[in-house]
C-alpha positions as CSV (number, residue, x, y, z in Angstrom):
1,X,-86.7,-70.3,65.3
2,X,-89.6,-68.6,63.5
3,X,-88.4,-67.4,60.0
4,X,-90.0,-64.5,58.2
5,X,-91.5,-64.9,55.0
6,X,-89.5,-64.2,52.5
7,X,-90.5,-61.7,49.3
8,X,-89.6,-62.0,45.8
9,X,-86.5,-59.3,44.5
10,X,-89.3,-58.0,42.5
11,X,-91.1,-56.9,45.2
12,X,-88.6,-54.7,46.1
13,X,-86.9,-54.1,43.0
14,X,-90.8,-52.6,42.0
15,X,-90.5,-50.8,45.9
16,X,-87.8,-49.2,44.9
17,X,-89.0,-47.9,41.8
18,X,-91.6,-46.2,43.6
19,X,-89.6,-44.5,46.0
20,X,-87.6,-43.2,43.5
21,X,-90.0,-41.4,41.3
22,X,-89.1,-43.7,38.7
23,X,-92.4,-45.5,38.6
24,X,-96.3,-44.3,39.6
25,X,-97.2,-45.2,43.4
26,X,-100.5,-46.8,41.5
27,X,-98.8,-49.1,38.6
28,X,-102.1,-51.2,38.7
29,X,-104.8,-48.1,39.2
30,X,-103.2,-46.0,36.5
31,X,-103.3,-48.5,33.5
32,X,-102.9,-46.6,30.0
33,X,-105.4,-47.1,27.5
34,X,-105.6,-45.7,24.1
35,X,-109.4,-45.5,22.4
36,X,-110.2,-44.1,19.2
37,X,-113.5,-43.0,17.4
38,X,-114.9,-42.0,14.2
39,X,-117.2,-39.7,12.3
40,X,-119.8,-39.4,11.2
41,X,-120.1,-42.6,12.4
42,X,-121.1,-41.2,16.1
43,X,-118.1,-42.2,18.0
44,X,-115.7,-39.7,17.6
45,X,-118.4,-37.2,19.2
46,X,-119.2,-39.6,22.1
47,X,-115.7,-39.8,23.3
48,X,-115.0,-36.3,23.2
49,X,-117.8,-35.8,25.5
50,X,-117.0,-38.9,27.5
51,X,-113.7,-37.1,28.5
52,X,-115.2,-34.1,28.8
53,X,-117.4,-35.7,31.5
54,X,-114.8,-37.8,33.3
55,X,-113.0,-34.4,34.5
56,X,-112.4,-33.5,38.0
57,X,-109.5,-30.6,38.0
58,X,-109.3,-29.4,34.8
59,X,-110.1,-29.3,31.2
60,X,-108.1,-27.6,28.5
61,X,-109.2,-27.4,25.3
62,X,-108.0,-26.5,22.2
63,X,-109.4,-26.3,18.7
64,X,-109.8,-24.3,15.2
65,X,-113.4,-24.6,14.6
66,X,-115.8,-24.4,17.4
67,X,-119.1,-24.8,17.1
68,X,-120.6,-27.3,18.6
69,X,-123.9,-26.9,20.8
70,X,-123.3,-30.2,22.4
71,X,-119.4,-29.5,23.6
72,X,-119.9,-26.3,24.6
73,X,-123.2,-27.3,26.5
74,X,-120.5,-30.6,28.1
75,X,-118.0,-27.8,29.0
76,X,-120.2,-25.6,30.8
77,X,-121.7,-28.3,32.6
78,X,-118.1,-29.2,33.6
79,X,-117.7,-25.7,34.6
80,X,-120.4,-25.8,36.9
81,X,-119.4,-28.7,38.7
82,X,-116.4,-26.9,39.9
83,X,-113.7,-28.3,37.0
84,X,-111.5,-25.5,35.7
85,X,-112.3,-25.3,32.0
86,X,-110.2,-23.1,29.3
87,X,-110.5,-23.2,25.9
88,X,-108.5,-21.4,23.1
89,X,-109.8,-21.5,19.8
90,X,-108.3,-20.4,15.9
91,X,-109.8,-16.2,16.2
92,X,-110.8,-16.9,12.5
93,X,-112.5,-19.9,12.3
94,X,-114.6,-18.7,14.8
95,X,-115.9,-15.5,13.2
96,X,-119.0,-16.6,11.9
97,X,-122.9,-16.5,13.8
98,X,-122.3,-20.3,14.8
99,X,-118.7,-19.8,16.6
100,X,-119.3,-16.6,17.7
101,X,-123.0,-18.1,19.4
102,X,-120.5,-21.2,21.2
103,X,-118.0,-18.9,22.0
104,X,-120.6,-16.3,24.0
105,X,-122.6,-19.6,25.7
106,X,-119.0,-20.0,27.1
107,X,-118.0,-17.2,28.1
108,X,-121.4,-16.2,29.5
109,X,-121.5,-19.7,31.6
110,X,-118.1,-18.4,33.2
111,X,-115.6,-20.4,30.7
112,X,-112.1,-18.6,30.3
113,X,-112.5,-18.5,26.3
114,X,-109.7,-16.9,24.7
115,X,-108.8,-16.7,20.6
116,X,-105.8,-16.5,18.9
117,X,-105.0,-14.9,15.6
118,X,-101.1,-15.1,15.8
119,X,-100.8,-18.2,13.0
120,X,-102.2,-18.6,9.7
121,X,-104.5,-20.5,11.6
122,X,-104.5,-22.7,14.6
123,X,-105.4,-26.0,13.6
124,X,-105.0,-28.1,16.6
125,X,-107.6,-29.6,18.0
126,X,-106.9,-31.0,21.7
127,X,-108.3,-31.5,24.9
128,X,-106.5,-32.1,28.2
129,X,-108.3,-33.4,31.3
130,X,-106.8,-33.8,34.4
131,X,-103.4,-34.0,33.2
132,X,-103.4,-37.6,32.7
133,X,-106.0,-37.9,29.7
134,X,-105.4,-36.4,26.0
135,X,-107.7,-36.4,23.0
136,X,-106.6,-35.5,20.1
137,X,-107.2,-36.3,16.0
138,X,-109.1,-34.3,13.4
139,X,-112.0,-33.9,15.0
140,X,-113.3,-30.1,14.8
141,X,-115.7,-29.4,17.5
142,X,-118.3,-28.9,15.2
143,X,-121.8,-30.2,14.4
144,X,-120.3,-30.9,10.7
145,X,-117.3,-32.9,11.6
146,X,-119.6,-34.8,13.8
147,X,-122.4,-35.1,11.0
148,X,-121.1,-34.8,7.9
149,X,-116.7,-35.1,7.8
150,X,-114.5,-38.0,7.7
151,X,-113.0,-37.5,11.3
152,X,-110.8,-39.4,14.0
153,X,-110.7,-39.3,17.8
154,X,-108.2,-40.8,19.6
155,X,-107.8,-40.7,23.0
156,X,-105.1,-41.6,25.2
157,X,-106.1,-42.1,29.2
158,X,-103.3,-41.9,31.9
159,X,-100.4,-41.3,30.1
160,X,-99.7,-38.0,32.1
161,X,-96.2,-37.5,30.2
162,X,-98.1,-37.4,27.0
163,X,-100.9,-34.8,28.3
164,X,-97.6,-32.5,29.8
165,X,-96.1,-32.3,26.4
166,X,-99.8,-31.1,25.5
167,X,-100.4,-29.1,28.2
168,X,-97.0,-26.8,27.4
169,X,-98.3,-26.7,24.0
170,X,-101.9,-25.3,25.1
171,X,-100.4,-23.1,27.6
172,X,-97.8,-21.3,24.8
173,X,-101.3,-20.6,23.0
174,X,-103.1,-19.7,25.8
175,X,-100.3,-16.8,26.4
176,X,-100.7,-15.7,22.8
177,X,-104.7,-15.1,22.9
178,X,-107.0,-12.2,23.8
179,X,-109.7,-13.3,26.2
180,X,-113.2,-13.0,24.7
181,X,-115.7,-10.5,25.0
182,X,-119.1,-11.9,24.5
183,X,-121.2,-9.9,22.0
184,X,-124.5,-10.0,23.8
């Protein structure tokens, strides 16, 4: 009598985990992984970008100061490899020739930009890829927080119930701004 093999109760105690919702279909693929970085040492720039890069749906950003030639230039290229980019920014912070100039190379490129001026000021500073990766910290996207501030980056990769809680709290901002109107 030939006798199957017989499998662990974990096996199908994980099994059924799965089939429930209760657990990812891809426990091992989806491993979360927390990174941080700092500036001005250089790394707190580096893995905003780096998550910039790694998009393939969707990036949302959001952020008081923006200024930064090198983000906005990661963004657009994002955008033009067919990720949906959005990006909501303090309508304050960014009234000056440097925000206003990122703000315009956005929205020029074909970046939904949008400002909000419905707070004292909107201080958070966020980005959402994917809806599985947050970065999050001090971190202006500005040349000075990358050259000159004490900043921190942290970044937390495939935790998609962190980056929903995130994504809510983008989209209630996104709902309060104007879209923006390049000046040139």
């Amino acid at each position: 009598m030939n006798k199957a093999p017989r499998l662990p109760a974990r096996v199908f105690g994980v099994a059924a985990l799965v089939f429930s919702g209760w657990l990812p279909a891809s426990p091992l693929l989806a491993t979360p992984a927390v990174q941080v970085g700092f500036s001005p040492e250089g790394t707190a720039q580096q893995l905003v970008l780096s998550v910039i890069g790694e998009a393939r749906r969707d990036i949302r950003l959001m952020g008081y100061a923006f200024t930064s030639p090198e983000v906005a230039r990661a963004l657009i290229a994002a955008h033009r490899r067919g990720v949906a980019v959005g990006v909501v920014v303090d309508a304050k912070a960014n009234q000056n020739g440097a925000g206003r100039a990122a703000l315009n190379l956005l929205a020029n490129a074909g970046v939904n930009v949008r400002t909000v001026n419905s707070y004292k000021i909107l201080h958070d500073k966020v980005i959402v890829v994917d809806g599985v990766t947050t970065e999050t910290g001090s971190f202006n996207f500005s040349r000075s927080a990358h050259r000159a501030n004490s900043e921190n980056v942290v970044v937390l990769r495939d935790m998609p119930e962190v980056a929903k809680q995130y994504l809510a709290h983008w989209q209630s901002r996104w709902a309060q701004g104007q879209d923006w109107q390049s000046t040139y």
